[in-house]
C-alpha positions as CSV (number, residue, x, y, z in Angstrom):
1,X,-67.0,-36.4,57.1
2,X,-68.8,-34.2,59.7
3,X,-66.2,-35.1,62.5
4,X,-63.4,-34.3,59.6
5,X,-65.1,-30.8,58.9
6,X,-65.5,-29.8,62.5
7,X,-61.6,-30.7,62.8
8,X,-60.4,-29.0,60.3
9,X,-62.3,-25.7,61.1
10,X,-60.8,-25.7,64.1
11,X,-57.3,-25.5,63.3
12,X,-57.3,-23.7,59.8
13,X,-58.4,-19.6,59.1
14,X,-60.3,-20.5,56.0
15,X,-63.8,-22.0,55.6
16,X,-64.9,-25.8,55.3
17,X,-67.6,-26.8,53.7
18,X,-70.0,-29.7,52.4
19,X,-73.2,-27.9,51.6
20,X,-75.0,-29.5,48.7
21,X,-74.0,-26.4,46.5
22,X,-70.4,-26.0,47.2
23,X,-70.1,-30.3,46.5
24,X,-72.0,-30.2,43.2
25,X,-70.1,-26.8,42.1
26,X,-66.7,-29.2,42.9
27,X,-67.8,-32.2,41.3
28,X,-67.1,-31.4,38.0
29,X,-64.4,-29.6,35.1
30,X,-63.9,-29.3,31.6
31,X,-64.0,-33.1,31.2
32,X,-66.8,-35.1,31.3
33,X,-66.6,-36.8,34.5
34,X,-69.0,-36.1,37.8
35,X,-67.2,-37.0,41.0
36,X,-68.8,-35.3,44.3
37,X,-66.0,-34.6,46.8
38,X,-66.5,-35.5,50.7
39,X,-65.7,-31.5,51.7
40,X,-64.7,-28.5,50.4
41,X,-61.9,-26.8,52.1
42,X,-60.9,-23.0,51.3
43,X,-57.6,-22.3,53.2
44,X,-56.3,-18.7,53.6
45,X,-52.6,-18.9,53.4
46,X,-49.9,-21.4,52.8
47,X,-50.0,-21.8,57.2
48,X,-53.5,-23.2,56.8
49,X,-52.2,-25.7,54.0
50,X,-49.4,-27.1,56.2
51,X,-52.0,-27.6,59.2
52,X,-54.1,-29.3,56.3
53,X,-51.6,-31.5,55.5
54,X,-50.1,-32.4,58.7
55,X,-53.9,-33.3,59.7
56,X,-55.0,-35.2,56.7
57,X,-51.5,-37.4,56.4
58,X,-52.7,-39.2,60.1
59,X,-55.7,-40.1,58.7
60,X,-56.3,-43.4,56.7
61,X,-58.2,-43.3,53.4
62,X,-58.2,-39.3,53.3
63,X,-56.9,-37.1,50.5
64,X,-56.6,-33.6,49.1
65,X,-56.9,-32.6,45.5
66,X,-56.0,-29.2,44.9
67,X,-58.7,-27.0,42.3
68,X,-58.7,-23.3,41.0
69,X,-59.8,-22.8,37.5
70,X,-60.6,-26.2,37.1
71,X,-60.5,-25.8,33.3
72,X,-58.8,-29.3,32.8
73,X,-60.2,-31.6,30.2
74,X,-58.6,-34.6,32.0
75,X,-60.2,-34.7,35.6
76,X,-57.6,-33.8,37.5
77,X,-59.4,-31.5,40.0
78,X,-62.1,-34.0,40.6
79,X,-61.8,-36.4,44.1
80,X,-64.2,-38.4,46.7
81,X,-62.0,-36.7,49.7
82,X,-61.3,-33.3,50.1
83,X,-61.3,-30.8,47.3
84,X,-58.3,-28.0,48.2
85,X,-60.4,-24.9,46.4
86,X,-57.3,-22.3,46.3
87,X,-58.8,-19.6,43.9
88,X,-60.9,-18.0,47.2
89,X,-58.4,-16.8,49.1
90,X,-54.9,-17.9,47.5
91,X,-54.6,-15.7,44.6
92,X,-52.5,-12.5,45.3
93,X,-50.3,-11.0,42.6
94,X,-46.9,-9.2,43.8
95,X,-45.2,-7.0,41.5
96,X,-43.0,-7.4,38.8
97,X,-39.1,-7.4,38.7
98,X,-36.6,-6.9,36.8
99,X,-34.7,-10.6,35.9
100,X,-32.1,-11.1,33.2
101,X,-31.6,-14.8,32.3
102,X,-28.3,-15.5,31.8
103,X,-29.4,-18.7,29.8
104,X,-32.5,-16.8,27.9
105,X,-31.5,-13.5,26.6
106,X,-35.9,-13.0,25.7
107,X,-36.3,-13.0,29.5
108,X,-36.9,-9.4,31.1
109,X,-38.4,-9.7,34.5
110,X,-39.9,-12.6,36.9
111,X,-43.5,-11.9,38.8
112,X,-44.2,-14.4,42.1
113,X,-48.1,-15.1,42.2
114,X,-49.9,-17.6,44.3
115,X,-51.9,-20.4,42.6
116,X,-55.2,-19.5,42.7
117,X,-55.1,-16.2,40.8
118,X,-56.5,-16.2,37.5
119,X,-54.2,-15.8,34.6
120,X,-56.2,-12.4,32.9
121,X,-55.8,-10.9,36.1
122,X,-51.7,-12.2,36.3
123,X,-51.3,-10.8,32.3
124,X,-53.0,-7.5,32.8
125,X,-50.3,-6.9,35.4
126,X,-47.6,-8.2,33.2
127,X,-48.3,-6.3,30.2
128,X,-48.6,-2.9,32.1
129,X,-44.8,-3.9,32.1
130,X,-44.8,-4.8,28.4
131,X,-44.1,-8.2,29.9
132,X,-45.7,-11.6,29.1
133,X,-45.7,-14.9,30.7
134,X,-46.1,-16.9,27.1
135,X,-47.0,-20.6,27.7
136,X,-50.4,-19.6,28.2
137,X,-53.1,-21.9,27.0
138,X,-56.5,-21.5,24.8
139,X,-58.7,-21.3,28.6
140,X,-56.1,-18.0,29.4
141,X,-59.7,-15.8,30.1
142,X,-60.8,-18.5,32.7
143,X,-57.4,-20.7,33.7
144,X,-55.3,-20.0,36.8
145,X,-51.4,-20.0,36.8
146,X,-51.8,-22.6,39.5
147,X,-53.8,-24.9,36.8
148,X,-51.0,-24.2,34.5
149,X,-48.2,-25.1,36.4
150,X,-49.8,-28.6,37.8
151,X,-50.6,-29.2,33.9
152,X,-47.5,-27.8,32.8
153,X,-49.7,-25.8,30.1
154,X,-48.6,-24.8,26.7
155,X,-50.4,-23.3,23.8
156,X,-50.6,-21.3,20.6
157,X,-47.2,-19.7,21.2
158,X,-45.2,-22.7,22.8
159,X,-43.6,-23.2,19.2
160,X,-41.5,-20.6,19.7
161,X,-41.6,-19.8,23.8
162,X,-41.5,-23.7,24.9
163,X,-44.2,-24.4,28.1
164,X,-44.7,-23.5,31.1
165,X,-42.0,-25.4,32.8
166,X,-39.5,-23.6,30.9
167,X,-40.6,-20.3,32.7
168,X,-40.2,-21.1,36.3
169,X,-37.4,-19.2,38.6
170,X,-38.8,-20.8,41.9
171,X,-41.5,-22.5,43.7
172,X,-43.0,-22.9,47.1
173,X,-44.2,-26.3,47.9
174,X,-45.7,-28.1,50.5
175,X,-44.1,-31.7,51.3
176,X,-46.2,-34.3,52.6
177,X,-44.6,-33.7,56.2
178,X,-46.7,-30.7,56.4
179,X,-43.5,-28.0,56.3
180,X,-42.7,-25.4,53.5
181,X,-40.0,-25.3,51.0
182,X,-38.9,-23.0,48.3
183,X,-37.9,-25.3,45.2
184,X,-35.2,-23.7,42.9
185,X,-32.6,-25.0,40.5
186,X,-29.7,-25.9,42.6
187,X,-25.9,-26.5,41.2
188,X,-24.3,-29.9,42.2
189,X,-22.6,-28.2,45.5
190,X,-25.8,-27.1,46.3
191,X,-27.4,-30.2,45.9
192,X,-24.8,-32.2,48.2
193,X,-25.5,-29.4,50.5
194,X,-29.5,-30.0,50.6
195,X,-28.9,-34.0,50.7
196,X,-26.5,-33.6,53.9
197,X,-29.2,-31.7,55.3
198,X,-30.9,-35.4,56.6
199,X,-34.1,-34.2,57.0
200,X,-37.3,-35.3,55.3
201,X,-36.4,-32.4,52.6
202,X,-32.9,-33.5,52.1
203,X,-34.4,-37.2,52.0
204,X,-36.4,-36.2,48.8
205,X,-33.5,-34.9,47.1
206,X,-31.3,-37.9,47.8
207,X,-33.7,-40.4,46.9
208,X,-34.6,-38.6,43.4
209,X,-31.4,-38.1,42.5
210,X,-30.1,-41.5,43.2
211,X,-33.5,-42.4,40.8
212,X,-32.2,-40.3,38.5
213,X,-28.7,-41.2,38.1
214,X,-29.0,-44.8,38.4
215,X,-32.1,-44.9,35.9
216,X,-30.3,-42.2,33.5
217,X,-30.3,-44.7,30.1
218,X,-33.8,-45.9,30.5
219,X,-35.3,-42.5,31.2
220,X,-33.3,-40.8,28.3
221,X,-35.1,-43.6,26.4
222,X,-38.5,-43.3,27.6
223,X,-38.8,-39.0,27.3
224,X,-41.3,-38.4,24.2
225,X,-39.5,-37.5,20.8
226,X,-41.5,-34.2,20.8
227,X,-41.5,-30.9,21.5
228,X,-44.1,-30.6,24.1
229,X,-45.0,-33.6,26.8
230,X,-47.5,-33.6,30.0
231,X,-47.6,-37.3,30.2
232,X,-45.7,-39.0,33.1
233,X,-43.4,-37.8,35.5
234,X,-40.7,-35.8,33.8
235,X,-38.0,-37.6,35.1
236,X,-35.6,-37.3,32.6
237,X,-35.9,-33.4,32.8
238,X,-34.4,-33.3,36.6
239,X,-30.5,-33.7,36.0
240,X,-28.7,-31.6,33.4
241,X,-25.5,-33.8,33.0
242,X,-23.7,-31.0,30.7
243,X,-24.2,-27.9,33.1
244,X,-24.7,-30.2,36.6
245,X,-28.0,-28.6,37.4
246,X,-30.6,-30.7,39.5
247,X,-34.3,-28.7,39.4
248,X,-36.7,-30.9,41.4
249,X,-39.0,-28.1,39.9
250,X,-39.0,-29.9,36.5
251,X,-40.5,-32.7,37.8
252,X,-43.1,-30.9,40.5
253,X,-44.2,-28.8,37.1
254,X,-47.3,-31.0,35.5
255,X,-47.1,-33.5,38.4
256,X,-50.9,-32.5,39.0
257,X,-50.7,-31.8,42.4
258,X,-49.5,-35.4,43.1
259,X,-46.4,-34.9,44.7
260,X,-47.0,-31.9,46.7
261,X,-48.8,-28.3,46.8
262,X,-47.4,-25.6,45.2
263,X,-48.2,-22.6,47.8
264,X,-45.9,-19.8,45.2
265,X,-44.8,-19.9,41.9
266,X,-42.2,-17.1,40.8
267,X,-42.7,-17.1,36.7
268,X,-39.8,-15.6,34.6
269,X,-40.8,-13.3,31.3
270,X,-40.1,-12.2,28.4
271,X,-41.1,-9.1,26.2
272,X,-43.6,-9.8,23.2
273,X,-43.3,-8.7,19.9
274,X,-44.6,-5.5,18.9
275,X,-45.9,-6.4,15.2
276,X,-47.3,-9.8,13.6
277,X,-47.8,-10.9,10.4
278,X,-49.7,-14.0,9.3
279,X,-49.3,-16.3,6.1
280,X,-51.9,-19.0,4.9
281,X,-52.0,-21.6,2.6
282,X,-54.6,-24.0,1.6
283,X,-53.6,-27.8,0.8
284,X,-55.9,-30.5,-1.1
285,X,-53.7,-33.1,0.3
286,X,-51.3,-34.3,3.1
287,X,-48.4,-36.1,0.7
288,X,-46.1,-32.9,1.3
289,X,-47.6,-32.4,4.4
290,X,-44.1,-33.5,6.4
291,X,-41.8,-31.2,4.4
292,X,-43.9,-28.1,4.1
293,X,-44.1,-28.1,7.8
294,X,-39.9,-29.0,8.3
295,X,-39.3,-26.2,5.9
296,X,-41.6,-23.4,7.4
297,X,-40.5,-24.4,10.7
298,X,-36.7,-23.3,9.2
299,X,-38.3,-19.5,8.9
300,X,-38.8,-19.8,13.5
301,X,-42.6,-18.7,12.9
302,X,-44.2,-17.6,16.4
303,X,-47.0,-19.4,16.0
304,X,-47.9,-22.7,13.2
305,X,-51.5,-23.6,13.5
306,X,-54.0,-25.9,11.9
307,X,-57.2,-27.0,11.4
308,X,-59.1,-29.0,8.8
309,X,-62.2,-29.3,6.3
310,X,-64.3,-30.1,9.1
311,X,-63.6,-27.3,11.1
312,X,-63.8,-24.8,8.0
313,X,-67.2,-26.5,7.1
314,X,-67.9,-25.6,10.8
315,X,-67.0,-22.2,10.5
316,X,-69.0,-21.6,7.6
317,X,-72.4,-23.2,8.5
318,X,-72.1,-20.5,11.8
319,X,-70.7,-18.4,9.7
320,X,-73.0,-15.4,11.3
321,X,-72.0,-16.3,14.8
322,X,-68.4,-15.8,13.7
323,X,-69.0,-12.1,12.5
324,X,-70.6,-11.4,15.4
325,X,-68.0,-12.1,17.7
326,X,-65.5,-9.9,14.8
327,X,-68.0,-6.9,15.0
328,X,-68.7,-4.6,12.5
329,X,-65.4,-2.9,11.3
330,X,-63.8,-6.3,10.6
331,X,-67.2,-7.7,8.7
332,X,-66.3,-5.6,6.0
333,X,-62.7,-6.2,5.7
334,X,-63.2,-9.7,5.7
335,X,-65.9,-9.6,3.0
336,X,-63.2,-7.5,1.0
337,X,-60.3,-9.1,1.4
338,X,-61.8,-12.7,1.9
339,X,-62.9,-12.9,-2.0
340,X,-59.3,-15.4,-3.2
341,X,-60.4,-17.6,-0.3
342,X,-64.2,-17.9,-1.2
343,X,-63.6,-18.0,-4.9
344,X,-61.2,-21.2,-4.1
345,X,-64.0,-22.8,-2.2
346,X,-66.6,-22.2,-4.1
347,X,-64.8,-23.1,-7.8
348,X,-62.6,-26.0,-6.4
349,X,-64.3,-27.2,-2.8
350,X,-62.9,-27.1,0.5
351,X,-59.5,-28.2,1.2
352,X,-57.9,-30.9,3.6
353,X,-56.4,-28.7,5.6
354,X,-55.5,-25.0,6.1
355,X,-52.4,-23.9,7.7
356,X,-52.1,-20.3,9.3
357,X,-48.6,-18.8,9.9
358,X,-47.3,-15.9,12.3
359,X,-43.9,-13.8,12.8
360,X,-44.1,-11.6,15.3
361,X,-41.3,-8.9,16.1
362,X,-40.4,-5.5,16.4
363,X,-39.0,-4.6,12.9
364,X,-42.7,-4.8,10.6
365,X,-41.4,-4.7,7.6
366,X,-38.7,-7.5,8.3
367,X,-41.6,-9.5,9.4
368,X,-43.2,-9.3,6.0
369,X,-39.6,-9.8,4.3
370,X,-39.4,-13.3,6.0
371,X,-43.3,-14.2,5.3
372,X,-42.6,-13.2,1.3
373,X,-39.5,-15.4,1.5
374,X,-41.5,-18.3,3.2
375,X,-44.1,-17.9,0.5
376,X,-41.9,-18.6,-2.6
377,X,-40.0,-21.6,-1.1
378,X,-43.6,-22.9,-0.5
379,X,-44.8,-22.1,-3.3
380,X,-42.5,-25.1,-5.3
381,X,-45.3,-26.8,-3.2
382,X,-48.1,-26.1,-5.5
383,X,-50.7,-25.3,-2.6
384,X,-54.0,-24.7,-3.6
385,X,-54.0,-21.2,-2.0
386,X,-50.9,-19.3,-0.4
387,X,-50.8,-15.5,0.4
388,X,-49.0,-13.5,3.3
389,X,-52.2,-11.3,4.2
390,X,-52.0,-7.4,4.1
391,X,-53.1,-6.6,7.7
392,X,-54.0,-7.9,11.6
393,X,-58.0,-7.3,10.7
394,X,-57.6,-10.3,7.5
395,X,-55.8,-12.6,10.2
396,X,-58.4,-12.3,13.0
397,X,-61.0,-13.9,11.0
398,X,-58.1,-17.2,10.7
399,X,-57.5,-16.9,14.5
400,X,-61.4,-17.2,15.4
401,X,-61.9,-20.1,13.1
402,X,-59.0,-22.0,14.7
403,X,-59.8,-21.1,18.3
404,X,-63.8,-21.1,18.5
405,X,-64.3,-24.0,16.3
406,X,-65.1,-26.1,19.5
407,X,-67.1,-23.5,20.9
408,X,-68.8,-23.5,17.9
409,X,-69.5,-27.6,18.1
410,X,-69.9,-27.7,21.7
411,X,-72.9,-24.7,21.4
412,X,-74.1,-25.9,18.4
413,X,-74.9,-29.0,17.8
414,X,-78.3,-30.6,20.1
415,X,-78.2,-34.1,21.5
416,X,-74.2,-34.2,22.1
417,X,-71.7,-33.3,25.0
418,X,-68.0,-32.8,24.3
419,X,-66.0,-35.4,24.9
420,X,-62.1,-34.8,25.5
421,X,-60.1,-38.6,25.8
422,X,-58.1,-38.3,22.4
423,X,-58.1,-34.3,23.0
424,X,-54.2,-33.7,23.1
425,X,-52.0,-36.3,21.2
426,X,-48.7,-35.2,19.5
427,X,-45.7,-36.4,17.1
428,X,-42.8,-35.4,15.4
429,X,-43.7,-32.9,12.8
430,X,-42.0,-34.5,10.3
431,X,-44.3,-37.6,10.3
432,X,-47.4,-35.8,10.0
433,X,-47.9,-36.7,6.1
434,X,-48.6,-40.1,7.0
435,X,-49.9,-39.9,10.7
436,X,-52.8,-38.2,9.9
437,X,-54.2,-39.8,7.2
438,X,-54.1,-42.8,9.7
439,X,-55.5,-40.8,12.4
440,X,-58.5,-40.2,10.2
441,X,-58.2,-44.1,9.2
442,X,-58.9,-44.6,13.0
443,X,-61.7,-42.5,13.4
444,X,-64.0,-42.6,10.1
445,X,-65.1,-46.4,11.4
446,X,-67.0,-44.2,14.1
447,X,-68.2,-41.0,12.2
448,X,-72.0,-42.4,13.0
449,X,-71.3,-42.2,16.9
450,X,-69.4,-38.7,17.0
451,X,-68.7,-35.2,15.6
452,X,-65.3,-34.4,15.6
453,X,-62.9,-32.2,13.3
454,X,-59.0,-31.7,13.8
455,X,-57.2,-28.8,14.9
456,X,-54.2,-27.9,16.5
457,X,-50.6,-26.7,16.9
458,X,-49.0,-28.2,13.6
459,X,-45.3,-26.7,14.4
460,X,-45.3,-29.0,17.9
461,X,-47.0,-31.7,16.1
462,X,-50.0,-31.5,18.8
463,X,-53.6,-32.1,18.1
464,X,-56.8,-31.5,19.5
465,X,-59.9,-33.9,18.7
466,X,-63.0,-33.1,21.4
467,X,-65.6,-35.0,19.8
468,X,-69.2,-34.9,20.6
469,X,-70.7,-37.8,21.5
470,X,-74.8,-39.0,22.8
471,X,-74.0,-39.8,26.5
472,X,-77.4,-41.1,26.6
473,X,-76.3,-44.2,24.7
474,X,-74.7,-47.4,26.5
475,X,-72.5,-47.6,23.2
476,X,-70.9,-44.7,23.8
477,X,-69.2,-45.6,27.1
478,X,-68.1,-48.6,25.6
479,X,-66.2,-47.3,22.0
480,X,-64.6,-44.7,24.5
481,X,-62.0,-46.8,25.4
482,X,-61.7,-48.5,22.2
483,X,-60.8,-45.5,20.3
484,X,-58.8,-44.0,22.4
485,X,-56.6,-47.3,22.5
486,X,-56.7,-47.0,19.0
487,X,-55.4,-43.4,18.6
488,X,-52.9,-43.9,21.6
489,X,-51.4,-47.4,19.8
490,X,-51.0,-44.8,16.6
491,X,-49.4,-42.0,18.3
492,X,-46.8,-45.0,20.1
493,X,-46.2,-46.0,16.8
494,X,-45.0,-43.0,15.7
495,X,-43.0,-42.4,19.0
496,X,-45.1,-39.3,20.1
497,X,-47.2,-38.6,23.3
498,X,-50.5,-39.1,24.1
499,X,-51.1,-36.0,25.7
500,X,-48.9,-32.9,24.9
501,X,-50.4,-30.1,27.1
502,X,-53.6,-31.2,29.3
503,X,-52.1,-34.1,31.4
504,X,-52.5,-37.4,32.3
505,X,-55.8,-37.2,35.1
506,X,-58.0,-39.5,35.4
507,X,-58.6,-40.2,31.8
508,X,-55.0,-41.1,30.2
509,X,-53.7,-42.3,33.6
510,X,-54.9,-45.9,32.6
511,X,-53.4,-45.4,29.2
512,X,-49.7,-44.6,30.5
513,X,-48.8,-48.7,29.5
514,X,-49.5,-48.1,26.4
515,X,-46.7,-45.1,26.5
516,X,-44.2,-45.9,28.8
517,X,-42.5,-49.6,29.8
518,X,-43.3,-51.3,33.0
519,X,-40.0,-50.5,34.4
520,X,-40.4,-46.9,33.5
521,X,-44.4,-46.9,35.6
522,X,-42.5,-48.5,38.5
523,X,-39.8,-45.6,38.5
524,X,-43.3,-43.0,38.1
525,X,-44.4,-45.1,41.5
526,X,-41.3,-45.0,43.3
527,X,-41.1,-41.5,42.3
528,X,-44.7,-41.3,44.4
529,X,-43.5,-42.8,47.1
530,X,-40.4,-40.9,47.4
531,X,-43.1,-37.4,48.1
532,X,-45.8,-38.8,49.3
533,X,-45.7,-42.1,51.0
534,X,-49.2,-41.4,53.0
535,X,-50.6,-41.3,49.1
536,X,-52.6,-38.0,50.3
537,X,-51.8,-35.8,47.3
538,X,-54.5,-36.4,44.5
539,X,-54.2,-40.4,43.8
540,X,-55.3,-41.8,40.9
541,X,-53.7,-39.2,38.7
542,X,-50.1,-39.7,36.8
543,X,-49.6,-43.2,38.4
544,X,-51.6,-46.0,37.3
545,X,-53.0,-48.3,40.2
546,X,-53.2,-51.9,40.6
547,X,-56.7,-52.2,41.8
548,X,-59.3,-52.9,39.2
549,X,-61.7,-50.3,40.6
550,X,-59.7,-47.6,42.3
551,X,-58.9,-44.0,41.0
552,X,-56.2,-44.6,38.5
553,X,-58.2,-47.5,36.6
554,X,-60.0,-46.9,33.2
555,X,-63.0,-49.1,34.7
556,X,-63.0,-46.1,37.8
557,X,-62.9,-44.0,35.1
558,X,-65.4,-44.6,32.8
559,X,-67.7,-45.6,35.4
560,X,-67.5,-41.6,36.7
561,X,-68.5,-40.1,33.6
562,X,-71.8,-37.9,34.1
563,X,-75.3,-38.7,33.5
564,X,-76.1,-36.1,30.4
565,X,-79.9,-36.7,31.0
């Protein structure tokens, strides 16, 4: 690609590069594939990404796969072309502004911010306002907003809040012709308006729209029965019949980059709450587990989280790298007010699964009215445990257990690498008393060939399992796709999704059929098509391909994961 390097330095301000370091430092993410790129390419503004694309759209067999944080467990960031690294140079902040959403009365202010930035830089400028952008996932020290909008991220608070697409005013985008375009919710004037245009932008909207409407029964019957989705194109998302809103942006949001470049993303946001207060309660078994979940979601908690005996076990065998990371102060209160919750372990053993409750507001002592409340309808329950704790220092200990139980495993535990392919699946709440006693019913025939515990965000339904696994053994390549077959033919069964917050990449991409009808894939290609008919914007992701060996196939995929040697 020397020819293609000198070319490109030529006509862009930002640097090129295929030194051995900058290719090796882009051939990898969170997941565990390894895929060296051909170049590196670090554009200064959105000009240099139009000349990038108007370039790399004449030539055959050439593509660009835009990377920032590249925190995704799914290898969306990783190509064999040209690796678009925005978080060099694309990463400005602009100020806050006031913005009062007519249709969200939480919403107090929009921010525009270009992809690259990081989102602890983005929040430190949003909550000098009091202001928060909320879909935020468990990476938010080390993610970029440009990461979360291609995933259409979601996380601890996305029971409440919703996910990142729900938090969009406006986009800029780059189209596959090279040009520009800001990306807004248009009204169906509006839209007529942008389709008379007869340009290649106007084209897009016409085409996607005539998708849309004449496809409107099979994509009402193909969008997930859950709460939070990042599988597929979100089609049926686009056209809201009722108010006659068309928002291209709903579909460009967790597209991965495979429709177009976002240059700008204007977020909306709302103000947090001022107080919290947590509730938990320990169960021995899952036979309520359905109803106890339907009836605490009545109460609107902030935040519903999970995780199980595995991960407690966890917990408690690094149970001094846990206080560590709680320092001194909160050592003691734990060891005072964690005595109920030891004496149940120790007299009783651990239970299946512990479920950790937050209000958050601006009225305390309201908060603690509805926890109290919550904790005698639950209590007909007969949990094991069950008590609304006394202070924020009791409920840090809960929130490090649930969010560095994989930290723990992946830092821990010698001879095995993390391996995220079942890492995100999700279902309807309600079903959870017998889904997950199957899930485990899946996975205990493979307990010898992986660590794994289960954790996630019980309100939405949406799990995480990141087990560890001995790359070094051939077996292991070959039960990956078995299980996650397995797991993915479950979570069909109970009409969920296969991946509710990290995407599709390159490792659920192959698994899409077992999701989504063949006439639904062939909408998700013509949808491609309709953006990028060059196929220059990351292929292989979101779109499952035909070829047996190509980008987009699990044989591609497995055959890319990395040599832990």
């Amino acid at each position: 690609m020397e020819s293609l390097k000198e070319k490109i330095n030529s006509i862009i301000k930002g640097e090129v590069s295929n030194s051995s370091d900058d290719l090796k430092s882009r051939s990898t993410d969170a997941s565990f594939f390894e895929i060296a790129p051909g170049l590196v390419v670090f554009p200064k503004d959105a000009d240099d990404l139009k000349k990038l694309v108007r370039l790399v759209s004449k030539k055959e067999g050439v593509s660009l796969t835009m990377r920032s944080g590249a925190t995704g467990m799914d290898g969306g960031a990783l190509t064999e072309s040209i690796v678009v690294d925005l978080n060099r140079h694309l990463n400005k902040i602009f100020d806050v502004k006031d913005f009062f959403d007519t249709h969200d009365p939480r919403v107090k202010g929009s921010i525009k911010v270009e992809p690259g930035a990081f989102y602890r830089d983005f929040e430190k400028k949003t909550l000098a306002k009091n202001l928060l952008m909320p879909s935020f996932p468990a990476s938010r020290e080390i993610c970029t907003v440009g990461g979360m909008a291609a995933n259409n991220a979601g996380g601890e608070l996305s029971l409440q809040y919703g996910k990142t697409e729900d938090y969009i005013k406006s986009l800029k985008v780059i189209f596959s012709d090279g040009n520009e375009y800001e990306v807004k919710p248009l009204s169906l004037r509006e839209l007529k308006i942008k389709i008379a245009q007869g340009d290649f932008e106007g084209d897009i909207y016409k085409k996607v729209y005539e998708l849309v409407i004449k496809n409107q029964e099979l994509l009402e019957k193909a969008k997930p029965d859950v709460s939070k989705n990042s599988t597929g194109y979100y089609l049926w998302n686009i056209w809201n019949k009722e108010k006659e809103i068309f928002d291209l942006g709903k579909l460009i949001i967790g597209s991965q980059g495979t429709l177009c470049i976002i240059s700008r993303i204007e977020f909306k946001l709302v103000s947090p709450g001022k107080y919290s207060q947590m509730m938990v309660l320990f169960l021995d078994d899952l036979k309520n587990l359905g109803e106890i979940t339907l009836d605490v979601l009545k109460y609107k908690p902030t935040t519903f989280e999970s995780y199980d005996d595995k991960t407690l076990k966890l917990a408690l065998k690094f149970f001094y790298e846990l206080l560590k990371k709680l320092g001194l102060k909160n050592i003691f209160t734990i060891i005072k007010n964690g005595i109920p919750e030891g004496w149940s372990i120790l007299t009783k053993g651990f239970p299946k699964l512990i479920l950790q409750i937050t209000f958050d507001g601006s009225d305390k002592k309201a908060l603690r009215e509805k926890a109290l409340l919550l904790r005698k309808k639950l209590e007909s329950y007969s949990p094991r445990y069950l008590e609304v704790l006394k202070n924020p220092e009791e409920a840090k200990s809960y929130w490090l257990i649930r969010r560095e139980s994989f930290n723990l495993l992946r830092h821990k535990i010698k001879n095995k690498k993390t391996a995220p392919f079942i890492d995100d699946i999700v279902v309807r709440p309600e079903v959870l008393s017998k889904f997950l006693p199957e899930l485990n019913g899946v996975l205990q025939p493979y307990e010898k060939d992986m660590i794994y515990n289960i954790a996630g965000h019980i309100g939405n339904g949406n799990f995480h399992i990141i087990p560890l696994m001995d790359f070094n053994l051939e077996r292991t390549r070959e039960i990956i796709p078995i299980i996650a077959g397995q797991v993915y033919d479950l979570v069909v069964k109970y009409h969920g999704s296969i991946s509710g917050e990290h995407n599709d990449g390159l490792i659920r991409t192959p698994f899409l059929s077992r999701q989504f009808s063949s006439e639904v894939l062939e909408l998700f290609r013509q949808t491609k098509k309709i953006f990028d008919p060059e196929g220059i914007f990351n292929p292989g992701k979101k779109v499952p391909t035909e070829d047996k060996l190509g980008p987009g196939t699990l044989n591609y995929a497995i055959s890319k994961i990395k040599n832990h040697n």
